[in-house]
C-alpha positions as CSV (number, residue, x, y, z in Angstrom):
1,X,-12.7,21.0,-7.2
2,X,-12.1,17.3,-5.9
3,X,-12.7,16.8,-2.5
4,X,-9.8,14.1,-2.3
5,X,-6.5,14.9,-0.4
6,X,-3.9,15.5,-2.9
7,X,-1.0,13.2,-3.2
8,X,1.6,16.3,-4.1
9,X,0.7,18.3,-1.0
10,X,0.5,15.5,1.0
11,X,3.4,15.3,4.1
12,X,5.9,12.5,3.8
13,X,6.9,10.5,6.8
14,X,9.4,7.1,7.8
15,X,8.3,4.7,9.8
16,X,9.6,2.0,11.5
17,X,7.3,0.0,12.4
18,X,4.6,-0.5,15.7
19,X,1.6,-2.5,16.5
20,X,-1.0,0.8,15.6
21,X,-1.1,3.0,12.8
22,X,1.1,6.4,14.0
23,X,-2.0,8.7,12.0
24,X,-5.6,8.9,13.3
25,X,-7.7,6.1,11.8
26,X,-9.3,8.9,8.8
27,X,-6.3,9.7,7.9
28,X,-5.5,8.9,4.0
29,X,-1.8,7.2,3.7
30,X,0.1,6.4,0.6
31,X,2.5,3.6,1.7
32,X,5.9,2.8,1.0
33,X,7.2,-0.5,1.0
34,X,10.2,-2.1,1.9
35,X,10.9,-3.6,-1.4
36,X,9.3,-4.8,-4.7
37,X,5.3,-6.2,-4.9
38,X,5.3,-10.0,-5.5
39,X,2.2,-10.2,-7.7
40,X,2.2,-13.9,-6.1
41,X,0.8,-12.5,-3.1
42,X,-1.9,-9.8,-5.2
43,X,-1.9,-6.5,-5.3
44,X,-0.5,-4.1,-2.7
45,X,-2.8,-1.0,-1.1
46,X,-2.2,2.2,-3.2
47,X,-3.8,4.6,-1.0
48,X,-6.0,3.8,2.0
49,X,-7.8,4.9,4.9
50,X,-4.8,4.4,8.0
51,X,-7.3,1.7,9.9
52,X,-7.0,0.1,6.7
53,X,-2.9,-0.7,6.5
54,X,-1.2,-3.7,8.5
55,X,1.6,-1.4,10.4
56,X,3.4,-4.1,12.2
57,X,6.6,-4.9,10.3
58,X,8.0,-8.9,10.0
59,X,10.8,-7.9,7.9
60,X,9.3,-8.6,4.2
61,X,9.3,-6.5,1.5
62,X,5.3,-5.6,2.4
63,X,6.6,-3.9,5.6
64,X,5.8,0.0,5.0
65,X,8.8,2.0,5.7
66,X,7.3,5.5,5.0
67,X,4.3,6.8,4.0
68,X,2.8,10.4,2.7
69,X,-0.2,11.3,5.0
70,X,-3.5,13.9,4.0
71,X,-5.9,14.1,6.8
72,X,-9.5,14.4,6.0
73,X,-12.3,17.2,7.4
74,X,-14.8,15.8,9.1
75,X,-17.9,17.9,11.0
76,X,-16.4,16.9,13.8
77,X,-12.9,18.6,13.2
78,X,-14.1,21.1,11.6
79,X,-16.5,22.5,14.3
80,X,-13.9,21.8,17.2
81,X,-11.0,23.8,15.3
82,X,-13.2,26.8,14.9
83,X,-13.9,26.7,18.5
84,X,-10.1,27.4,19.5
C-alpha cells in the first residue's frame, strides 16, 4: 500500500485567485489551469506540495482556477487529532 494521497479520492475545489495558497503548505494539490500549457514556457506542475504553486492569478492561461487537494499525515497531526 502507497503511502501517496490518491488523486481519485482526492476533494476538488475552484479558486479564484489570492496572494497565499488557500491549503496548508503540506498539502498535495493537483492544479488546474486556466487554459492550455505553452511548452514555450516548459512544463507546468502536475502535482505539488501547496508552498510549491504560484497562486496569484495575472490573467494567463498558467493562472490555476481549481485544484483537487489530499492532505498528508504528519506526527504532528496525527498525535494532536488523537488528542480531541
Amino acid at each position: 500500500m502507497s503511502d501517496l494521497p490518491d488523486f481519485d479520492s482526492a476533494v476538488l475545489k475552484t479558486w479564484e485567485g489570492g496572494d497565499h495558497s488557500p491549503e496548508t503548505d503540506e498539502a498535495v494539490i493537483w492544479p488546474i489551469y486556466r487554459g492550455p500549457s505553452n511548452p514555450a514556457f516548459g512544463e507546468r506542475i502536475r502535482c505539488a506540495r501547496a508552498s510549491r504553486l504560484n497562486w496569484t492569478h495575472d490573467g494567463s492561461d498558467d493562472d490555476i482556477v481549481g485544484y483537487r487537494v489530499a492532505l498528508l499525515d504528519t506526527p504532528d497531526e496525527t498525535r494532536s487529532s488523537s488528542l480531541h
